[in-house]
C-alpha positions as CSV (number, residue, x, y, z in Angstrom):
1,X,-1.5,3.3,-23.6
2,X,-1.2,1.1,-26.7
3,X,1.9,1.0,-28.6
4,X,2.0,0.2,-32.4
5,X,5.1,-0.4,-34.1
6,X,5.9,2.3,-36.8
7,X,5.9,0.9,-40.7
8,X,8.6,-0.7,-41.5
9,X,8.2,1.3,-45.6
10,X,8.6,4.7,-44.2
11,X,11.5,5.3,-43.5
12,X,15.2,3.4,-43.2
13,X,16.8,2.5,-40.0
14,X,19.4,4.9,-39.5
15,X,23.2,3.7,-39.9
16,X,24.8,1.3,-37.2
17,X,28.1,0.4,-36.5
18,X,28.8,-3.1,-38.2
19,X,32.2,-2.6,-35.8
20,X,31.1,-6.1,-33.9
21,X,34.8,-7.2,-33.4
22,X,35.3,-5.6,-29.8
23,X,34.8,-9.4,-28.1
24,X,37.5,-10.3,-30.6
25,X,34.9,-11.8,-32.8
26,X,33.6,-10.8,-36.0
27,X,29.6,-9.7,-35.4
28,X,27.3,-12.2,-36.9
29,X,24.3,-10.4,-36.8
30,X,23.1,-7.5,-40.2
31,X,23.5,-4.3,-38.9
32,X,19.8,-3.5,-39.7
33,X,18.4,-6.9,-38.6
34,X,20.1,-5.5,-35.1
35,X,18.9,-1.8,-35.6
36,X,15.2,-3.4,-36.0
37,X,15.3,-6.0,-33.1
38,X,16.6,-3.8,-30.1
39,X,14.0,-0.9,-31.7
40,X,11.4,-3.7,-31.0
41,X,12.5,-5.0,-27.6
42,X,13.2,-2.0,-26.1
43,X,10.7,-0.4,-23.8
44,X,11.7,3.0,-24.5
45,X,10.3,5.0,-27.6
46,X,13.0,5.6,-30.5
47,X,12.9,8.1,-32.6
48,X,15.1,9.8,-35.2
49,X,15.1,13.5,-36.1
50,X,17.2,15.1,-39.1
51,X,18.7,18.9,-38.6
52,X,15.0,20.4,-38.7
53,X,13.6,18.3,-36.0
54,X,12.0,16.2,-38.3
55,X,10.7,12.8,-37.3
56,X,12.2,10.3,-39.4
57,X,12.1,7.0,-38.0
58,X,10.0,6.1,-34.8
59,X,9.8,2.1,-33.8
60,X,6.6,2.4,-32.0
61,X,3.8,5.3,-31.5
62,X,0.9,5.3,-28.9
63,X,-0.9,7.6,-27.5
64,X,-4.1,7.3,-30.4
65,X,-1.3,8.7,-32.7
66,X,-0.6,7.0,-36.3
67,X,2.5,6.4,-37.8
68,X,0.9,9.0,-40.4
69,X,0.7,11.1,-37.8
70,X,4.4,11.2,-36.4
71,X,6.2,11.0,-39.1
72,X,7.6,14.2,-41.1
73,X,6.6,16.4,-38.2
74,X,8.5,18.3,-36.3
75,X,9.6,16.6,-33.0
76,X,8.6,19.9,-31.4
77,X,4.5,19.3,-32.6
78,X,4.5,16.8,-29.9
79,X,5.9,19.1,-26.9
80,X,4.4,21.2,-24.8
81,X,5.1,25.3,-25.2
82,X,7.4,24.9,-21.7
83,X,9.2,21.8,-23.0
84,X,10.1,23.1,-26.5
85,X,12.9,25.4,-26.4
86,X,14.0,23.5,-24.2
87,X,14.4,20.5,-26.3
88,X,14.9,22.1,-29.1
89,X,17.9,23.7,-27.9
90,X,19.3,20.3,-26.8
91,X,18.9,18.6,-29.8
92,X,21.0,21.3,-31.6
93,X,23.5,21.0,-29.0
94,X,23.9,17.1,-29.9
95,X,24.0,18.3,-33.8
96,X,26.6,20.9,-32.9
97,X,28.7,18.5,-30.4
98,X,28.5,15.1,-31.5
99,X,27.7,14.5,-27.7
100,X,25.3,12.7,-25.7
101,X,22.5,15.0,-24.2
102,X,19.5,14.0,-21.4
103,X,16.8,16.1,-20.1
104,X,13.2,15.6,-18.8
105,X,10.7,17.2,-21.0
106,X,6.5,16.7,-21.0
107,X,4.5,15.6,-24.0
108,X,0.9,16.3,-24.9
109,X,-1.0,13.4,-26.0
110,X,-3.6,13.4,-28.4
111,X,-6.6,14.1,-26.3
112,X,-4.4,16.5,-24.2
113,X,-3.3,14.8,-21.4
114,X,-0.2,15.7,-20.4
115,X,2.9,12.8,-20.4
116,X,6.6,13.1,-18.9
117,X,9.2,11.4,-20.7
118,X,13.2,11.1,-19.9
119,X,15.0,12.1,-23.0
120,X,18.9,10.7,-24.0
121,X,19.8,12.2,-27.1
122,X,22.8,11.1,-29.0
123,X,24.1,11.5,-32.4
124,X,24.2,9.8,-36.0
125,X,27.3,10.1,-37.3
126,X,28.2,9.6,-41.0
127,X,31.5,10.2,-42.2
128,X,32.2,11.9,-39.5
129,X,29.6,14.4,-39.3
130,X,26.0,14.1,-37.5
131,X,22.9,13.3,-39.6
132,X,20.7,12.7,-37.5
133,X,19.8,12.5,-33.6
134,X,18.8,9.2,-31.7
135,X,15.7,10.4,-29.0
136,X,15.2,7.6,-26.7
137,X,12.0,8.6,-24.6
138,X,11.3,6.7,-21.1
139,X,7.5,7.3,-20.1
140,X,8.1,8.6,-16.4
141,X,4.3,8.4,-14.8
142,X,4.5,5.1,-14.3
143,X,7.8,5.5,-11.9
144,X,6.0,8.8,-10.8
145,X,2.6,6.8,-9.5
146,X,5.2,4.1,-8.3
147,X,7.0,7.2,-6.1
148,X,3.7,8.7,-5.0
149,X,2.3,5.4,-4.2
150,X,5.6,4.6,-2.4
151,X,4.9,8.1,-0.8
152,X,1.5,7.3,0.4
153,X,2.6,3.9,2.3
154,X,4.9,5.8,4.0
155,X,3.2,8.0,5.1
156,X,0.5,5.5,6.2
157,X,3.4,3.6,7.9
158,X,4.5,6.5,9.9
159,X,1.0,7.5,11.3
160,X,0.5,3.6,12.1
161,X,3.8,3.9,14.2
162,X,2.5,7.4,15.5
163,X,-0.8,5.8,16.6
164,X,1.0,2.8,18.1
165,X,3.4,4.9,19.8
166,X,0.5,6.8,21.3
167,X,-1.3,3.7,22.4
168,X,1.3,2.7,24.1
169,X,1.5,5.9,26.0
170,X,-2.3,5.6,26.9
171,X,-1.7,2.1,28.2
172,X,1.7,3.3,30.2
173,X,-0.8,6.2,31.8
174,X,-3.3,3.7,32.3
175,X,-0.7,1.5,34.3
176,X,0.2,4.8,36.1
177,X,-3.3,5.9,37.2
178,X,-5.1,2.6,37.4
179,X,-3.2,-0.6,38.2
180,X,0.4,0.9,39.9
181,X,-2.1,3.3,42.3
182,X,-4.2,0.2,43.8
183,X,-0.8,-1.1,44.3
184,X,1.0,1.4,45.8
185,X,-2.6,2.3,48.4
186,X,-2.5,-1.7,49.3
187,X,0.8,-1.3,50.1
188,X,0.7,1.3,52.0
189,X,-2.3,-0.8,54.1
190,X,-0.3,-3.5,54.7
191,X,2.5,-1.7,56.0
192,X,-0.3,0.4,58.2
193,X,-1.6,-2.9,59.2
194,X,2.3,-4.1,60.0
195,X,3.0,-1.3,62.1
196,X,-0.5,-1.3,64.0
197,X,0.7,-4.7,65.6
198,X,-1.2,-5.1,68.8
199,X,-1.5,-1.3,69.8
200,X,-4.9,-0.8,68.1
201,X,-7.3,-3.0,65.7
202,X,-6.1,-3.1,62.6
203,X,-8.8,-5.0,60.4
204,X,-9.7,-2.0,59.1
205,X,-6.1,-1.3,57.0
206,X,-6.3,-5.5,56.0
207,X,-9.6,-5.2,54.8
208,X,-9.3,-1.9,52.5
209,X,-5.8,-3.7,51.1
210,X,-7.8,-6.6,50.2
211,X,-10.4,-4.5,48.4
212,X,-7.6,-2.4,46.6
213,X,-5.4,-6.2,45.5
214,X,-8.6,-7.0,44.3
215,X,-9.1,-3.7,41.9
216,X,-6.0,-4.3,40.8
217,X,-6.2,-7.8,39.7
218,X,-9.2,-6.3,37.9
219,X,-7.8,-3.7,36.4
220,X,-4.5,-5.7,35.0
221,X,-7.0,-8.3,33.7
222,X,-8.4,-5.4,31.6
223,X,-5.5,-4.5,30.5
224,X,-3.9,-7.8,29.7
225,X,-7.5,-8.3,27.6
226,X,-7.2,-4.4,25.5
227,X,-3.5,-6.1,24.7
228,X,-3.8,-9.4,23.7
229,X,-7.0,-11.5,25.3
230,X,-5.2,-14.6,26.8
231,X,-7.8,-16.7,25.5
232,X,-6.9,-16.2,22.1
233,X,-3.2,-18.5,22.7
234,X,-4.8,-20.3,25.3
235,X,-8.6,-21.8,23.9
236,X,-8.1,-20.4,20.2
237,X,-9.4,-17.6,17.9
238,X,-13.5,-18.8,18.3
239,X,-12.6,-18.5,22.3
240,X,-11.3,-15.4,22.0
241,X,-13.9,-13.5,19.3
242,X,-16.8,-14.9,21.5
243,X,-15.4,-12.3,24.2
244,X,-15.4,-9.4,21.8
245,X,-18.9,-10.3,20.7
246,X,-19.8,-10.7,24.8
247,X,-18.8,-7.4,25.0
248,X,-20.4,-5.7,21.9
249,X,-23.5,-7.4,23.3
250,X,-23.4,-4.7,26.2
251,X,-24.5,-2.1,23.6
252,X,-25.8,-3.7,20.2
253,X,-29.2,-5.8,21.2
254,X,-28.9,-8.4,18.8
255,X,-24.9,-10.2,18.0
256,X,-24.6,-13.4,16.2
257,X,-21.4,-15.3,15.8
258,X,-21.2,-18.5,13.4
259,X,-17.7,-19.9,13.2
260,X,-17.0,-22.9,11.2
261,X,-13.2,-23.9,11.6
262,X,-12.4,-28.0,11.6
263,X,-9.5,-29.8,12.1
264,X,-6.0,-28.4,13.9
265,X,-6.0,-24.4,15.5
266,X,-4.9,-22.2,12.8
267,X,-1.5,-20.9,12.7
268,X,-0.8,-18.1,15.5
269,X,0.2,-15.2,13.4
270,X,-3.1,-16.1,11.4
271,X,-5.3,-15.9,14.3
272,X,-4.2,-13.0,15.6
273,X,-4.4,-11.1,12.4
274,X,-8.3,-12.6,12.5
275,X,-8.9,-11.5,16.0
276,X,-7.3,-7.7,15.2
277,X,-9.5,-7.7,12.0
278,X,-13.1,-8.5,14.5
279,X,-11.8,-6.3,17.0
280,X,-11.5,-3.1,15.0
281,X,-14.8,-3.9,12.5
282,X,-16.9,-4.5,16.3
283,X,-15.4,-1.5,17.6
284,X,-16.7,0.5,14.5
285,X,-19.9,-1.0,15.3
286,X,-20.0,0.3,18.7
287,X,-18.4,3.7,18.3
288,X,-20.0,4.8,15.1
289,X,-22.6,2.2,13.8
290,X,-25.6,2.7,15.9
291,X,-26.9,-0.8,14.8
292,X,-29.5,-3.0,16.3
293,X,-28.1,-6.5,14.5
294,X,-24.2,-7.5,14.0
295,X,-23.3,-11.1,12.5
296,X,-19.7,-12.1,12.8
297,X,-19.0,-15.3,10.9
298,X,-15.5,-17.2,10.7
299,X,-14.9,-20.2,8.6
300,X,-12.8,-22.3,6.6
301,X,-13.7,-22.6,2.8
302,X,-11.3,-24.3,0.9
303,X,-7.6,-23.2,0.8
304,X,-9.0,-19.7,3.6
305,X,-10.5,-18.8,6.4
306,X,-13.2,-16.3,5.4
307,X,-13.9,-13.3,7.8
308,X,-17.6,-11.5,7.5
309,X,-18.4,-8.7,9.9
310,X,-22.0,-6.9,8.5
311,X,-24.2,-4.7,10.9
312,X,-27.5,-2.9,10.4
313,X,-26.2,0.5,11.2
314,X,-26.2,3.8,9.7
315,X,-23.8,3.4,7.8
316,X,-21.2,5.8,5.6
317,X,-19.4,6.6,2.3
318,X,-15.5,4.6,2.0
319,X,-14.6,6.9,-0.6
320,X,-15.3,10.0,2.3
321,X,-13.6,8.5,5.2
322,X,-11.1,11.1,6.7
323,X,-7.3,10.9,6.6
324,X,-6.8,10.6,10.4
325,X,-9.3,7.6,10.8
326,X,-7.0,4.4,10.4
327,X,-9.2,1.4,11.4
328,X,-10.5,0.4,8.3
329,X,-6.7,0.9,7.1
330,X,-5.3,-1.0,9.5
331,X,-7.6,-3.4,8.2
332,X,-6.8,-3.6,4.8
333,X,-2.5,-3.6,5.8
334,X,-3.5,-6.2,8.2
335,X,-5.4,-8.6,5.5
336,X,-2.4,-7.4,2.2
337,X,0.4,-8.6,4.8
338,X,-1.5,-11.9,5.0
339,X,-2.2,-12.3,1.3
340,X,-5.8,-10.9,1.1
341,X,-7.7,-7.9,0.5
342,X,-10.7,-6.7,2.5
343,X,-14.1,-6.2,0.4
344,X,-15.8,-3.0,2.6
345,X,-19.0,-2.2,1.4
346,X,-21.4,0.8,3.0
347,X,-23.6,3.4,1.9
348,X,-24.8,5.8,4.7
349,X,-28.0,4.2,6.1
350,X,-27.5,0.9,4.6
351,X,-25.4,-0.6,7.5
352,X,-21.4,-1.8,6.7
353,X,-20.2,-5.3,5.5
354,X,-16.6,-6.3,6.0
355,X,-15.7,-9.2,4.4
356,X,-12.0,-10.7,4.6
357,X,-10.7,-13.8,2.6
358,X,-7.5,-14.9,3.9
359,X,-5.1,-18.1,2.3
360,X,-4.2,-20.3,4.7
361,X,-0.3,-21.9,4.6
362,X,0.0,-24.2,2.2
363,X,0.7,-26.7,5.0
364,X,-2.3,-25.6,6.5
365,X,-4.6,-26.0,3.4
């Protein structure tokens, strides 16, 4: 929306107070030089309406409208049919009162669209009668997208903690099922094989212990890997996205990984936000790509690391991606916390690049 103030020719500024002595000082400033300035700083839309609800004064228009346009016309022209009794009504209140009114009320604009202000409405008094009324209008959509935007990250924040509250679970029922039962049957073994003592040959419970310490050692190495790969705070973040692409090798033919990352390790919290960001694009590859060909590069240019992740697969439409599908979110919170902002770019049976730019520290640059 483009603002324009109104002319200056069409109309005077309605009276001020030249009472400027309440700081014990007489005011330096002209009443009307005043009136005029805080009409042009303020952000709000002034205008002035006589006892018909005709626009007087306005310090700005916008909206396509002309001062032309504004002026001389009923306040009400600009309203919507819902808003105008409404207003209306108010504004005789104010004339009838001498009091301070506020109520929300909806413009139209001047290809339609519909516009929500916040109204304050207070009088003009002239020798001790109102003249006038003083509309200051607040545009409200932009604190509206700002709420619904607000909205939406909440909501996005509490299905993250939902779906890392559930993970959670899974791992706590893998523990259960998996790594706590080899456990508890090697135990059990041993103890077998304690009681057995000389009575009867007992190789048979130390063997099968053995075989179950051994799936578990397995199975907590697994575990400790789907968590957080040990390799990754032990040999660094190359170490550690060589795994993943090991892995994604076991179903995708063809997996190249280029990595270009001199001097000193990156930061920690950096490297693990670049290992998350591999992890979830690979697993997309796997789960839904069906590709033949994934390149993973990682490299330093400049003051970032840049993170590419583009397959050969079939591909799909960002704009279609369901509500309940939160990888490529958590990809984009992931790289905004850090400073960046993923560039995802697919078309269904054109394959899927991911490319992440990410600032390193400035002590790291």
């Amino acid at each position: 929306m483009t603002n324009q103030p109104a002319a200056e020719s069409s109309t005077a500024s309605p009276a001020v107070a030249a009472d400027g002595d309440r700081c014990g000082m007489p005011n330096p400033f002209d009443p009307a030089i005043l009136w005029d300035a805080v009409c042009r700083t303020t952000g709000d839309y002034v205008v002035v309406v006589d006892s018909t609800g005709s626009i007087c004064f306005a310090n700005r228009v916008g909206d396509g409208y002309t001062t032309d346009q504004v002026l001389n016309r009923s306040m009400l022209d600009f309203t919507v049919p819902e808003s105008a009794e409404r207003l209306a009504r108010v504004v005789r209140e104010v004339f009838e009162t001498g009091e301070l009114r506020s109520l929300e009320t909806t413009v139209r604009g001047i290809s339609g669209e519909h516009l929500y202000f916040a109204v304050r409405l207070g009088p003009v008094i002239e020798a001790g009668r109102t003249v006038g009324v003083v509309v200051c209008c607040e545009n409200l959509l932009p604190l509206r997208t700002s709420e619904r935007t607000l909205q939406h990250e909440r909501n996005l924040l509490r299905r993250l903690l939902d779906i890392q509250e559930r993970e959670r679970q899974l791992v706590s029922y893998e523990i259960h099922d998996g790594l706590a039962q080899y456990l508890a049957g090697a135990l059990m073994h041993v103890q077998a094989y304690q009681h057995a003592g000389r009575e009867r040959p007992a190789e048979h419970e130390l063997d099968t212990a053995v075989r179950l310490l051994q799936a578990a050692a397995e199975e907590s190495r697994r575990l400790i890997g789907g968590l957080r790969p040990p390799a990754l705070d032990e040999l660094g973040i190359a170490a550690a996205i060589d795994s993943l692409v090991e892995e994604t090798r076991a179903e995708v033919p063809e997996v190249t990984f280029v990595h270009a990352l001199p001097g000193p390790r990156l930061p920690p919290n950096l490297e693990a936000v670049i290992f998350r960001i591999v992890q979830e694009s690979l697993s997309n590859v796997r789960k839904h790509a069906a590709a033949h060909a994934v390149t993973v590069v990682v490299e330093k240019t400049g003051p970032n690391v840049r993170v590419l992740v583009r397959d050969d697969g079939q591909g799909f439409d960002p704009a279609a991606v369901a509500e309940d599908r939160f990888g490529l979110e958590g990809i984009r919170q992931r790289c905004r916390l850090n400073g960046g902002e993923p560039r995802i770019e697919s078309a269904p049976g054109r394959g899927t690049t991911i490319e992440v730019i990410l600032p390193l520290p400035a002590d790291e640059d």
